[in-house]
Structure formats: structure tokens, C-alpha cells
N, C-alpha and C positions, 0 to 999 in steps of 0.2 A: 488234334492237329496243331501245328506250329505254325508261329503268325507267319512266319516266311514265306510256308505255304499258302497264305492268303493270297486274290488276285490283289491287283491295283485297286481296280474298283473298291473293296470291300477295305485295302489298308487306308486308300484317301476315305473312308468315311470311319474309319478306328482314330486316325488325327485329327482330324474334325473336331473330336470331343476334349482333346486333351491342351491344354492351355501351353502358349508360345516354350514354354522352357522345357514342359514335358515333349513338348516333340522336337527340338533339339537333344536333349538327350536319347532319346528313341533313334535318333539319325546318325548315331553316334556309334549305335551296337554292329551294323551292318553299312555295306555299297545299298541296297533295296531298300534300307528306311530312310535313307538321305535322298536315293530318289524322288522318293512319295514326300519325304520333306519341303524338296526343291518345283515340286508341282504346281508350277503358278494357280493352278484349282483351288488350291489350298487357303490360296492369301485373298482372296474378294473380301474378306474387313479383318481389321485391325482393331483392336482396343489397346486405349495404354495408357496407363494411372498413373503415369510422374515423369519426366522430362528426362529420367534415371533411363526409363526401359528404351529409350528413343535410342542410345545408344547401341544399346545389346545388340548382337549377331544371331538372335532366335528368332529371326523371321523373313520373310523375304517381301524385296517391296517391287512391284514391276507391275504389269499394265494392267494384269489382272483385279489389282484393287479397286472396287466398287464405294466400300464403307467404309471411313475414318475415323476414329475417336480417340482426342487427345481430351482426356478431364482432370484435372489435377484437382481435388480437396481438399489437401494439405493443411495448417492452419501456415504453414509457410506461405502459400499463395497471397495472404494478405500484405508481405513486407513487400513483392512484387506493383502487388497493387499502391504502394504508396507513391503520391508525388514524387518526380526523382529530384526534385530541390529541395525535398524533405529528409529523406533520406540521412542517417546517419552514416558514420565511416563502415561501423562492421555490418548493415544493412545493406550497403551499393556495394562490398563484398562480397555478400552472399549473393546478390543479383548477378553479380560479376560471370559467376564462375557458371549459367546456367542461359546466360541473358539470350545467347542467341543459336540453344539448342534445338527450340521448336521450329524458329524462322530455319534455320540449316536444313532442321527436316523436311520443311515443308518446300523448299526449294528440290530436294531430292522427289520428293512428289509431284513437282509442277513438271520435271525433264522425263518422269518414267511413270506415272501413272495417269496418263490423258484420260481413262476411261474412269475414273471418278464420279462417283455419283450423288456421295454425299460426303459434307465436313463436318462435324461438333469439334468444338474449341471450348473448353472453362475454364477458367481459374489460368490464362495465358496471357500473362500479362504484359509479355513482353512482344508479343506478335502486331507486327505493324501494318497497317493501310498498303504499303506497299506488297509485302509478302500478298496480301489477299486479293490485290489486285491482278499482283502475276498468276497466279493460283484461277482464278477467273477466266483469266486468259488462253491459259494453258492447257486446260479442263473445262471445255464446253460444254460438257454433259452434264455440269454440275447440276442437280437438281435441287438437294438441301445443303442449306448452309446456316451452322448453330453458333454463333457467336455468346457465350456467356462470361459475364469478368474479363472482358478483354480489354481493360482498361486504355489502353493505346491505340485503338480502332474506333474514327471518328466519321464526318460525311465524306472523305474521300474514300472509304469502303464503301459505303450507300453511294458515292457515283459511280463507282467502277463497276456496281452493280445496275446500276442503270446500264453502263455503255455496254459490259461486256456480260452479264451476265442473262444469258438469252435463254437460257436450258431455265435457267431457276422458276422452282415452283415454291420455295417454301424460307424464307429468311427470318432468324431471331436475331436479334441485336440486343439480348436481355443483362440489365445492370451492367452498359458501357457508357460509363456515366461522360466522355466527351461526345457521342452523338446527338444532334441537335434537333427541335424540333424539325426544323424547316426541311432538314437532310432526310427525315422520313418522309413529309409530306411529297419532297421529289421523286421519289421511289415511288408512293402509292398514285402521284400521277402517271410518270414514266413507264409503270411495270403494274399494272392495276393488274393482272393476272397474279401476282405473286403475294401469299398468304403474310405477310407480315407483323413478326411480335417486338413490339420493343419495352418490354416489362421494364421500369423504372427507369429508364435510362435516361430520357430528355428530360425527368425530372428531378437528375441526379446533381450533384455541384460540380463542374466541370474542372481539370486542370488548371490553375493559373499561375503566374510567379506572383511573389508581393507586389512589383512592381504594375503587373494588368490589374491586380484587385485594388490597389491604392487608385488607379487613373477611373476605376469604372466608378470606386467611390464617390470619385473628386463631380464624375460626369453624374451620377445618381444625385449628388448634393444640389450640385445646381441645374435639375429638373425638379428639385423639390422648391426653386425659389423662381419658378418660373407662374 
């Protein structure tokens, strides 16, 4: 038998198996496999390993998405993760040219996929308090949300999850070294339903310029002469 002759049925579970490029290419050969390509069925989760593939045209994003995963490994991840007053010239270059591919994505996600169910974010370091606020907002249903290395996401994401996030049952905030203690503490009052991990992170060394570390100095010094 020739896949053509397959029904729908039985081609949406042949795509199923085969990873974002392979079924681009597969919708390629035929009008029938771009069908079954274009099947919002199809797209209920997403993985995607680098800020690269975000761009690609191998997938389709629309309401059907349930599952999202952005994880980046990279050993480039960590230039991201650095202070941006730290930062060298060809460092805030390379950040340059990527800084605000995930937040774009994820704004495309907040207008077209409301029925969201769950977020992982790692190694995203560029992803702001704001993005996940609207994200929150826009996507009630969220129920999991996995912040890990998201260096730029401090207690104004732990409040926007108090106000708006009502669906959530399950929050990591793991090795976001600006979230604070206290920002957790308001969430496990606020949202005492909600499973909360915050691995390392409130006792991580927070962002500061020289300028905040020299006044906290000045203020530590004279509480030791008190």
C-alpha cells in the first residue's frame, strides 16, 4: 500500500512520530501531506533546543498547543546569563543578535495559543517578567510553569502569578538567581495550592551594578559599628 492511500487517521499518527523537519519535508512531496502537516491535532506540544529552531517554518503554532518547551543547554547560554554591565563588546553581540527571539515567540503564543497548558523555559535568559506576565494573562489554563536559568525573572513574575495565575498548579523558579526570598514566601501564601520549587535561587547572588554593591557595603559596614 502507498502512504497516500492511508486515511487521515492513520497519516496523523505516521507524523506523530517523526520530528518537526521530517514532517516538513514529508508536506512537501504532496497537497495530502501538507494537509495532515497543517492539522492543528498535530501541534499539542512543541520542543525546541535553541532559539535557532524558533524561527524555522516546520511547525505550526495555533490554539491547539497544549505543551511548550523552550530548553537551551548550550555552553553559550551562560554568556546570556551574565550581568549585562558585565558583559563584554563581542558578548552583548552575540546576545545582540538572539536577545529578543524567545520573548517575540512567546508573544506569538500569548495572541494564538490561549489553551496552553504548560510552559518549561531553561537556559532563557533573556525572557522578561513582563513576557510572563502577559503569557499568564493570556493563557488561563496554564497549569505548569518551569522557569529554569532564567536569569531576568525576578518577584514581579511570582506576583503576576499570584494575581493572575489562577489555573496554576505547579511553579519552578529553579537557579533564578534574582528571585527573592520573600517573593516566594508570597506565592506560598497567596497560592498555597500551588506545588512550588525554587532550587537555588533565593540563595543565589542577585544582579547588581557596582554602584548597589558599594551602597549595600557602605550600609553592611555601619551595621557592623552599630
Amino acid at each position: 500500500m502507498h502512504i497516500t492511500q492511508l486515511n487521515r487517521e492513520c497519516l496523523l499518527h505516521l507524523f506523530s512520530f517523526l520530528d518537526k523537519n521530517s514532517r516538513k519535508s514529508l508536506a512537501k512531496t504532496c497537497h495530502q501531506m501538507l494537509e495532515v502537516f497543517q492539522d492543528p491535532l498535530l501541534w499539542s506540544l512543541l520542543n525546541f533546543h535553541s532559539p535557532v529552531e524558533l524561527k524555522k517554518d516546520n511547525f505550526l503554532l495555533g490554539p491547539a498547543l497544549k505543551y511548550l518547551s523552550i530548553c537551551w543547554h548550550s555552553q553559550r547560554v551562560k554568556v546570556c546569563n551574565i550581568e549585562d554591565w558585565m558583559k563584554n563588546t563581542f558578548q552583548k553581540d552575540f546576545c545582540y543578535r538572539h536577545e529578543n527571539t524567545v520573548s517575540d515567540f512567546l508573544l506569538q503564543v500569548c495572541n494564538r495559543c490561549p489553551n496552553l497548558l504548560s510552559l518549561t523555559l531553561s537556559g532563557c535568559g533573556h525572557v522578561t517578567d513582563d513576557c510572563i506576565s502577559l503569557l499568564l494573562k493570556n493563557c488561563p489554563n496554564l497549569e505548569t510553569l518551569k522557569l529554569e536559568n532564567c536569569v531576568r525573572i525576578t518577584d514581579l513574575t511570582l506576583e503576576a502569578v499570584t494575581l493572575h495565575g489562577r489555573a496554576l498548579r505547579t511553579l519552578h523558579v529553579d537557579f533564578c538567581r534574582n528571585v527573592t526570598q520573600t517573593g516566594l514566601e508570597r506565592v506560598r501564601e497567596k497560592r498555597p495550592s500551588v506545588t512550588l520549587s525554587a532550587e537555588r535561587s533565593a540563595n543565589m547572588i542577585p544582579d547588581s551594578k557596582p554602584g548597589k554593591k558599594f551602597m549595600l557595603e557602605k550600609a553592611s559596614q555601619k551595621l557592623d559599628q552599630l
